[in-house]
MITIKE-440645 format. One line per 3 residues: number of its first residue (from 1); their letters; for each residue x, z, y of C-alpha. Coordinates in steps of 0.02 Angstrom, whole numbers, plus 32768, in hexadecimal, padded with zeros to 4 digits. Example, Ala and Ser with C-alpha at 12.3 -4.5 7.8 and 13.67 -1.06 7.14 Angstrom:
1) AS) 8267 8186 7F1F; 82AC 8165 7FCB
//
This chain:
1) XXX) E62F 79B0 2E1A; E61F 79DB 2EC9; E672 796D 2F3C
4) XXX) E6CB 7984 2FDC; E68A 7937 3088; E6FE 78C5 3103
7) XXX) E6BB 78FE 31BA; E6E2 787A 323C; E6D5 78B9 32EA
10) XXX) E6AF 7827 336B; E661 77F2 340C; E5FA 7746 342A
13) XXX) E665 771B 34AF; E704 7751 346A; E75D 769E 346D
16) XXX) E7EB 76DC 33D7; E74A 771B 3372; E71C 765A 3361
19) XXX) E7AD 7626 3331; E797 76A6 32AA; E6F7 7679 327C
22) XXX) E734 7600 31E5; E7B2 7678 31AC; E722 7700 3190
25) XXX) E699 7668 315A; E741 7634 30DF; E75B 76E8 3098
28) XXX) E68D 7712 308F; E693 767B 3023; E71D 76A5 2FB1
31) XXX) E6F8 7763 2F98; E64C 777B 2FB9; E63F 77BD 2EF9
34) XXX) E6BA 7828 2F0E; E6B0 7882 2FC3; E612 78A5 304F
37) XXX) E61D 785D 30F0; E5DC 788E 3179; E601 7856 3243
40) XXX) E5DB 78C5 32D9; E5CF 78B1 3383; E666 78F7 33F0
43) XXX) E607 78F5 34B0; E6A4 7892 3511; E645 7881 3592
46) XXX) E5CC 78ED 35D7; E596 7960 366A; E613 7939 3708
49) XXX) E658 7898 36AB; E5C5 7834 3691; E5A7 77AA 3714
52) XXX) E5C3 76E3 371D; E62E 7692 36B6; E68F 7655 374E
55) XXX) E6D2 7704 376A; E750 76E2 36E1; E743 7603 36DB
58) XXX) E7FE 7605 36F3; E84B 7680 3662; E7D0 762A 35E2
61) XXX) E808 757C 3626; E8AD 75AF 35E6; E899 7630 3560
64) XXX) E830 759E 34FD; E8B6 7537 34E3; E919 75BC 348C
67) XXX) E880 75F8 3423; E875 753A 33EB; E937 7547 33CF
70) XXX) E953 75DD 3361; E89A 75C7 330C; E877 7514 32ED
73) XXX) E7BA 752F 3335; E77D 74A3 33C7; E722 74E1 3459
76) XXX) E69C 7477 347C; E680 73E6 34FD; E5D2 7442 3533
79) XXX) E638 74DA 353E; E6DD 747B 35A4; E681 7401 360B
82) XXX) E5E6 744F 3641; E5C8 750A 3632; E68A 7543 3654
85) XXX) E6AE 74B7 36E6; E5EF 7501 3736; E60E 75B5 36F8
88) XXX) E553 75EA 373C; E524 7633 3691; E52E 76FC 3685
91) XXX) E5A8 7731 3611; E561 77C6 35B4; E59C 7811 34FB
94) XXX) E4E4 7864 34F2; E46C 77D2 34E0; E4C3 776F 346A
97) XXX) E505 781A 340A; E43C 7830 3405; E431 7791 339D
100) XXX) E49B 77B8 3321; E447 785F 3316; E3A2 781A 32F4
103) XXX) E3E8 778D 327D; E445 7823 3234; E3AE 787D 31FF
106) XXX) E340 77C6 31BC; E3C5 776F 3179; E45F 77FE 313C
109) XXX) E4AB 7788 30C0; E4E0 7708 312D; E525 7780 31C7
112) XXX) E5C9 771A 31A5; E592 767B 31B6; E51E 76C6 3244
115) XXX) E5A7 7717 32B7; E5FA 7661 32C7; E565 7606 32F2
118) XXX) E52F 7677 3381; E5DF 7641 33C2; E5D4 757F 3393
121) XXX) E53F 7596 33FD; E5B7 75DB 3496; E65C 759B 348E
124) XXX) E619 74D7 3444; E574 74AD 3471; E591 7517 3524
127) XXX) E4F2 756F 3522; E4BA 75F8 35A1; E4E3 76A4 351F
130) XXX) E471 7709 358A; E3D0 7681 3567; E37B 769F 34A1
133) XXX) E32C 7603 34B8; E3CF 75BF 3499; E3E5 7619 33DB
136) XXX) E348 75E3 33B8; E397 7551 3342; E3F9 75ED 32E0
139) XXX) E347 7629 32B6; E2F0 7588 32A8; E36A 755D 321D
142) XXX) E33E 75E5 31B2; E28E 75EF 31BB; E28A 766B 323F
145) XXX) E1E5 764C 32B3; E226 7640 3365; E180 76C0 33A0
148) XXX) E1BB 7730 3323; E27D 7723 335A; E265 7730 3411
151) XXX) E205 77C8 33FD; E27C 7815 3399; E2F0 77F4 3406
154) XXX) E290 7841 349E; E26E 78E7 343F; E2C8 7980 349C
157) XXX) E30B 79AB 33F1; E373 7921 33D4; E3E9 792F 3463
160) XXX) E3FF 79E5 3440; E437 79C4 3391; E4BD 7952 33EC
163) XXX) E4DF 79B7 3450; E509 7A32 33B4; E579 79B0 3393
166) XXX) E5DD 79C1 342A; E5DD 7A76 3423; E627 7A58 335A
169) XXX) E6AD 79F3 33A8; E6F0 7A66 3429; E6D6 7AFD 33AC
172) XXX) E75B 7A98 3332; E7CA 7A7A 33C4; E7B0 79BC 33A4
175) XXX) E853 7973 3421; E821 78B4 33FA; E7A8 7835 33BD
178) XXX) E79E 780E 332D; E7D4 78BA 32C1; E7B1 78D1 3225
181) XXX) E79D 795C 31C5; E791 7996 3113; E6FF 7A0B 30D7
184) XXX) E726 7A47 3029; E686 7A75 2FBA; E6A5 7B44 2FD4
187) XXX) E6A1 7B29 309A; E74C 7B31 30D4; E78A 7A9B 315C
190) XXX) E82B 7A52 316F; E843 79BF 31DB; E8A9 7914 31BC
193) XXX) E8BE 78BB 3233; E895 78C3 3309; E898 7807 334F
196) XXX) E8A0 7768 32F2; E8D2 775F 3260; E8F0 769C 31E8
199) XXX) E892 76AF 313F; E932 76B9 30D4; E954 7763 3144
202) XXX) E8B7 77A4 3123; E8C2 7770 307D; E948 77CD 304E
205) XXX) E904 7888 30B5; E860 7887 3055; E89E 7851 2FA6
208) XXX) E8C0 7904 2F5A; E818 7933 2FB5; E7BD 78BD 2F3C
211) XXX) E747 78FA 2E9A; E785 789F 2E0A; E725 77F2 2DEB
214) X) E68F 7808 2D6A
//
């Protein structure tokens, strides 16, 4: 039986899309049998709004807290102490979007687990999102040469697929990060949910969506 497919829209640097990064790693794991997943890049931040990280130090030196509030998720001390207090790092959605792209296409079974770490890498450890040296560990622990990942990563090709992404995201009228959506096996969409949702939520929009357990 043909199943349906959960689409979760995000960005990288979308601080409520890591705090929903266990609810989606929680439901991959619990219906993975039963429903496709798949995670695509939104573009938050592009063109005009791209620049340092200082540009917008004080709303995330708030807005954290209430991400950690409502979500349960920490933001890191390399993230808190370091890279937001400094805020010299460019703040981009296309290099890091680029990442999951390429991971996307290597590794399409763990895109889940894939979309979080990308942001562990941002919002804990407090790397620079714009540098692939600094995914290199995503790759590294998968058996990905790091040769073969930074030229992937290099390719003209892969930031226009991203940038497909974006396009995707504005064609569905995507209002907030993280949306989900609902791709039934004939084609048609429906969406479920625009902003953060807990798992028990989500839980109970996708359960009629499900193929019956085998």
């Amino acid at each position: 039986m043909k199943k349906c497919t959960l689409i979760t829209v995000y960005d990288p640097l979308c601080g409520w899309c890591y705090g929903f990064g266990p609810v989606l790693i929680r439901l991959f794991e619990a219906y993975s049998n039963r429903i496709n997943f798949d995670v695509i890049s939104g573009g938050m931040i592009t063109g005009a709004s791209v620049g340092p990280l200082s540009n917008m130090a004080a709303f995330i030196s708030k807005a954290y807290q209430t991400v950690e509030q409502h979500t349960g998720v920490k933001f890191g001390q390399g993230f808190l102490e370091k890279t937001l207090p400094e805020g010299k790092v460019t703040f981009s959605s296309l290099e890091p979007s680029n990442v999951l792209t390429v991971l996307k296409s290597l590794r399409p079974k763990e895109t889940v687990q894939i979309s979080h770490e990308i942001q562990q890498l941002i919002y804990r450890d407090g790397i620079d999102p714009v540098n692939y040296e600094s995914y290199m560990p995503i790759f590294a622990s998968r058996g990905i040469d790091e040769k073969e990942a930074m030229n992937s990563l290099k390719s003209a090709g892969i930031s226009q697929e991203s940038v497909l992404e974006f396009a995707q995201a504005q064609n569905w009228k995507i209002q907030g990060f993280p949306a989900c959506l609902v791709e039934t096996p004939d084609g048609k969409l429906f969406g479920i949910s625009n902003g953060f949702l807990p798992y028990e939520a989500l839980e109970e929009r996708i359960i009629h969506y499900l193929a019956p357990e085998v």
